[in-house]
C-alpha positions in Angstrom: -4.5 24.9 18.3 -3.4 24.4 14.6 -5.4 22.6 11.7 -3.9 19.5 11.7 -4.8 16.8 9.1 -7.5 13.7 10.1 -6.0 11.5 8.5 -2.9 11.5 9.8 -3.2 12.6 12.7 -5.4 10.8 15.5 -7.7 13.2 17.0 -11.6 13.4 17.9 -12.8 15.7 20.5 -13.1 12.5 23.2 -10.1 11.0 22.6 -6.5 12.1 21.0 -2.4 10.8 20.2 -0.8 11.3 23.5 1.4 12.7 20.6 -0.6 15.5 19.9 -1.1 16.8 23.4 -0.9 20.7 23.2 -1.4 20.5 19.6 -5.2 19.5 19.3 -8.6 20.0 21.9 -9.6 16.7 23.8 -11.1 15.2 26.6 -8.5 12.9 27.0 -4.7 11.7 25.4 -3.8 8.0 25.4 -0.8 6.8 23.7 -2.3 4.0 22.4 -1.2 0.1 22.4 0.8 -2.0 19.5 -0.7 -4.3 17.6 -0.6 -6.1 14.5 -3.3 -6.8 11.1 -4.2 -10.0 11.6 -6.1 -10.6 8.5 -5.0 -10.7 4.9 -5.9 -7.5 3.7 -8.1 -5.0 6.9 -10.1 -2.5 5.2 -9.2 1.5 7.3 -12.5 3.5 6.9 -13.5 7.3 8.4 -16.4 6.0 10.2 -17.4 2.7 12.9 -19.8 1.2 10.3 -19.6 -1.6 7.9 -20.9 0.4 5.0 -18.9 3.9 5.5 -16.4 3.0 2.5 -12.8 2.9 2.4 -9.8 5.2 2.9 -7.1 2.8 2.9 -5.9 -1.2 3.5 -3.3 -2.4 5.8 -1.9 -6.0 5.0 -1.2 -8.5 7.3 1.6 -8.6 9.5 1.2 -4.6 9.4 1.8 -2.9 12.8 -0.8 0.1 14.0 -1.3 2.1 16.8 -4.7 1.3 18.6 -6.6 4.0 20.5 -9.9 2.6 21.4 -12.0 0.1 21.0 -15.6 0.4 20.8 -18.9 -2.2 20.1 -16.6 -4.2 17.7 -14.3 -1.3 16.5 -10.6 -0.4 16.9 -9.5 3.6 16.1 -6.1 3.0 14.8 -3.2 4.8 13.3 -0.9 2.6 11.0 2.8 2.7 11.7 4.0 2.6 8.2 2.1 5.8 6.7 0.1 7.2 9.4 -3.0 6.5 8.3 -6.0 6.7 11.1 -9.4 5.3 10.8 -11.6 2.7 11.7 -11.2 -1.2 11.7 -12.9 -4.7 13.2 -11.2 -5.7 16.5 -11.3 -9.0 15.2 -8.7 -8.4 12.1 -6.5 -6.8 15.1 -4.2 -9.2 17.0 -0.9 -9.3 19.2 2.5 -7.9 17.4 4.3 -11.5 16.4 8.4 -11.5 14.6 7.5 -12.0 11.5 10.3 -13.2 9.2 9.2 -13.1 5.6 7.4 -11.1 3.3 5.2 -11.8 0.1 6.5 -10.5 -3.2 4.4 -13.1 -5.7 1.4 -10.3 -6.5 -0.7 -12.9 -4.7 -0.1 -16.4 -2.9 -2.0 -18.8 -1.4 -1.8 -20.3 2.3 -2.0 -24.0 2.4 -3.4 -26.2 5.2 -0.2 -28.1 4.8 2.8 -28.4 2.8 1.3 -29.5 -0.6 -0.2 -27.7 -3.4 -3.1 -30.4 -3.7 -4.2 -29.2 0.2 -7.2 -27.1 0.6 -6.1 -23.4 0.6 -6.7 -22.0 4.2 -6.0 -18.5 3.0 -4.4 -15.8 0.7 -2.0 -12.9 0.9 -1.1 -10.3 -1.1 2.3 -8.8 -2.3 3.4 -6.8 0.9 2.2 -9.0 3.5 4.5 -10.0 6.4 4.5 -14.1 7.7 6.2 -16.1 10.1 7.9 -18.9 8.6 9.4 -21.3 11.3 10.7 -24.1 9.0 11.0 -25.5 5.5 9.1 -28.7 3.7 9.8 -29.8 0.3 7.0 -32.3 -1.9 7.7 -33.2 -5.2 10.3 -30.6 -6.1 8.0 -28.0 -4.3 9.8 -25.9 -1.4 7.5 -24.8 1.4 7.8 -22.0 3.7 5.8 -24.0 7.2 3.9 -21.7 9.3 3.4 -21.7 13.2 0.2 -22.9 12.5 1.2 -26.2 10.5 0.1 -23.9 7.2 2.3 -23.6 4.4 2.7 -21.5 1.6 5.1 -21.7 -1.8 8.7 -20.3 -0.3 10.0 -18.7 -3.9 6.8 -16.2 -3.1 8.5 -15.3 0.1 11.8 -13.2 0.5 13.3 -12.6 4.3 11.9 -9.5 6.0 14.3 -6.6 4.3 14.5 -7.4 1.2 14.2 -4.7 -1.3 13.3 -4.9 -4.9 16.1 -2.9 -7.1 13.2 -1.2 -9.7 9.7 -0.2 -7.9 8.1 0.3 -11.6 9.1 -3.6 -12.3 6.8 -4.1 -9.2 4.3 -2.0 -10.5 4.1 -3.8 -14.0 3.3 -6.7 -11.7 0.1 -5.4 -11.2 -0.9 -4.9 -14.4 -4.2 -6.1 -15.0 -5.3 -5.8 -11.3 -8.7 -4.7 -10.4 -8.7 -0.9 -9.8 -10.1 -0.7 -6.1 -10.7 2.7 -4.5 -9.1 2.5 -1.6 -7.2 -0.7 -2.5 -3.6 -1.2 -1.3 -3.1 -4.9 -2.6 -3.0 -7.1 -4.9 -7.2 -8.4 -4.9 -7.7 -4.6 -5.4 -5.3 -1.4 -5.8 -6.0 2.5 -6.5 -3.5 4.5 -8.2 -1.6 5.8 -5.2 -1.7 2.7 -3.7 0.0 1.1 -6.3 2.8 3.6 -6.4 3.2 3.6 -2.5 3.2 -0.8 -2.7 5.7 -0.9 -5.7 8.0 2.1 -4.0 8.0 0.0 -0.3 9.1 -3.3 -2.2 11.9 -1.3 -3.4 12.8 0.6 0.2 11.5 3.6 -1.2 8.9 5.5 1.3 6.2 7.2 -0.4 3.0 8.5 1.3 -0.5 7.3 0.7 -2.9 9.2 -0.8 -2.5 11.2 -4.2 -2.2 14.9 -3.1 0.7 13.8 0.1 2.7 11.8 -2.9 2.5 15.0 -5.0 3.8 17.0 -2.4 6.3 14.4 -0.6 7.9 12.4 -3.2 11.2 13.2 -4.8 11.9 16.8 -6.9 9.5 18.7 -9.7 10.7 18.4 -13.3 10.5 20.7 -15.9 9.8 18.9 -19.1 7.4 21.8 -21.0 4.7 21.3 -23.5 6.6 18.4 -25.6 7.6 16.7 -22.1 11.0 16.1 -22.7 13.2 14.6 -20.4 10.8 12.1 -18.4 12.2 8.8 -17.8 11.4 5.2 -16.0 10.2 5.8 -12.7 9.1 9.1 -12.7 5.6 10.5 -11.9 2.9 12.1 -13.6 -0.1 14.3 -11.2 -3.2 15.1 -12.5 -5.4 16.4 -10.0 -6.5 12.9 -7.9 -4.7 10.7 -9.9 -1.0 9.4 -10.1 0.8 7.4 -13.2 4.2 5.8 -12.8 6.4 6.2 -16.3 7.5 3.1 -17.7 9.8 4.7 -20.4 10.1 8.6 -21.9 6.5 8.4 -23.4 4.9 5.4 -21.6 3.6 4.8 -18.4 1.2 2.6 -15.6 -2.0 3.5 -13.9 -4.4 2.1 -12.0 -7.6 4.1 -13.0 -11.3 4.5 -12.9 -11.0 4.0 -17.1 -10.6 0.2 -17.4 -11.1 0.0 -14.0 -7.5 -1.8 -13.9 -4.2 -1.1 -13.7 -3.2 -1.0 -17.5 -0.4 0.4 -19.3 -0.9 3.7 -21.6 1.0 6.1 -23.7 1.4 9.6 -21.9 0.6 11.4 -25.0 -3.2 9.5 -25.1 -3.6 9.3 -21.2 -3.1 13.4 -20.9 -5.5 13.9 -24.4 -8.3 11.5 -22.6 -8.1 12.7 -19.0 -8.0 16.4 -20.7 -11.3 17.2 -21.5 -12.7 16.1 -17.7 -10.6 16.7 -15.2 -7.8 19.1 -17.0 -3.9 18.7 -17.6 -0.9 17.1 -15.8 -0.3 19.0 -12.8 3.2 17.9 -11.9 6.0 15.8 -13.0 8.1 13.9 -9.8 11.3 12.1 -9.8 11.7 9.9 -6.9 14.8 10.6 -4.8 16.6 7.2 -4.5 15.0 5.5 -7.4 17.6 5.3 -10.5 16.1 3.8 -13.7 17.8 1.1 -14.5 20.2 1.7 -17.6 20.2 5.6 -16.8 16.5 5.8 -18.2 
């Protein structure tokens, strides 16, 4: 058997991915059932318990992989990224076509199709809805939902639709609470943010620091003056992740100001310096071209 990694691969000694039969030790292989977040934003943790902290989110309208359910629980694997852990069986429903998805940083789910309606709920940028018509009050377009809901239709786009600069995405977030963990836009962590902003644009990038670092794009050179960066491409320190905004600027979430907030490279690499060392790579993202060539 080889080491394989836990959290992205779904393995525990009782239970295993029919996928990883003859790779991994285990009572028994299932291949698992399709299903779909059904909440707003479902909190992935390593462990069944409320208070075991959190690995990663899944929005709603994202498809996983359930393996067992257990005194509340569902062992999942998302479909996007691969990510495996522990979720409520009650923020896990039946796979629905979903047509639209969310690219305001936040909008709010209306009990009808009015602003001045009670708000019912709230998604995040990345979130997937079914819109099955269209209402219009006072100049107001509305995207109606099966359940008579309705939410502001210039915050929806049609599923497939790609954003043409991730790092404009990313500015979006500016100000956002850092979250550890966080994959949305109530809460984000720095490789959340990049992986969010890089799927608005069609890009795919991992989820957690360390896979981005040795996933995304190709290494650049750019030496003790770091020459040569440009918009889009990524700075490493050890467990963290910036995007660049221009040659000397870039975008973070971070534990700092406990947002994501804007910074010069030059300051950012002088204050993470003295705790947790230097840059430790410099990525450029295959597909991604800066707009205006930098």
């Amino acid at each position: 058997m080889i080491a394989l990694d836990r959290r992205l691969h779904a393995f525990r000694p009782d239970l295993a991915s029919e996928t990883l039969r003859g790779k991994v030790d285990a009572a028994r292989f299932v291949e698992g059932r399709l299903a779909q977040v059904s909440a707003p934003v479902l909190d992935l943790q390593p462990e069944p318990r409320a208070d075991s902290g959190i690995d990663t989110q899944l929005l709603h309208g994202a498809h996983v992989r359930v393996f067992d359910e257990t005194e509340g629980w569902a062992w999942l694997q998302a479909e996007t990224d691969g990510y495996v852990g522990y979720a409520p069986v009650a923020a896990i429903g039946p796979v629905e076509v979903h047509t639209h998805i969310v690219t305001a940083q936040r909008s709010f789910v209306y009990r009808g199709p009015d602003l001045r309606f009670a708000r019912s709920d709230v998604h995040s940028m990345g979130a997937t809805v079914r819109v099955v018509g269209e209402s219009e009050a006072r100049g107001t377009r509305y995207g109606l939902l099966e359940t008579g809901e309705a939410m502001i239709l210039d915050h929806l786009r049609p599923v497939g639709h790609r954003e043409t600069d991730y790092v404009t995405v990313a500015e979006r977030f500016e100000h956002t609470p850092y979250l550890w963990g966080g994959t949305s836009g109530f809460g984000i962590d720095c490789s959340g943010l990049v992986q969010l902003s890089m799927r608005m644009a069609g890009l795919d990038a991992p989820r957690d620091t360390d896979m981005q670092a040795s996933r995304i794009g190709s290494t650049l050179d750019v030496g003790d003056d770091f020459a040569g960066l440009q918009r889009g491409d990524l700075v490493f320190w050890k467990g963290h992740v910036a995007i660049m905004t221009d040659a000397t600027s870039m975008i973070h979430a971070n534990g700092h100001t406990m947002t994501v907030a804007r910074e010069t490279l030059a300051g950012a690499v002088e204050r993470i310096g003295y705790l947790y060392g230097g840059p430790t790579g410099f990525h450029r993202p295959l597909g991604f071209e800066a707009p205006g060539g930098g």
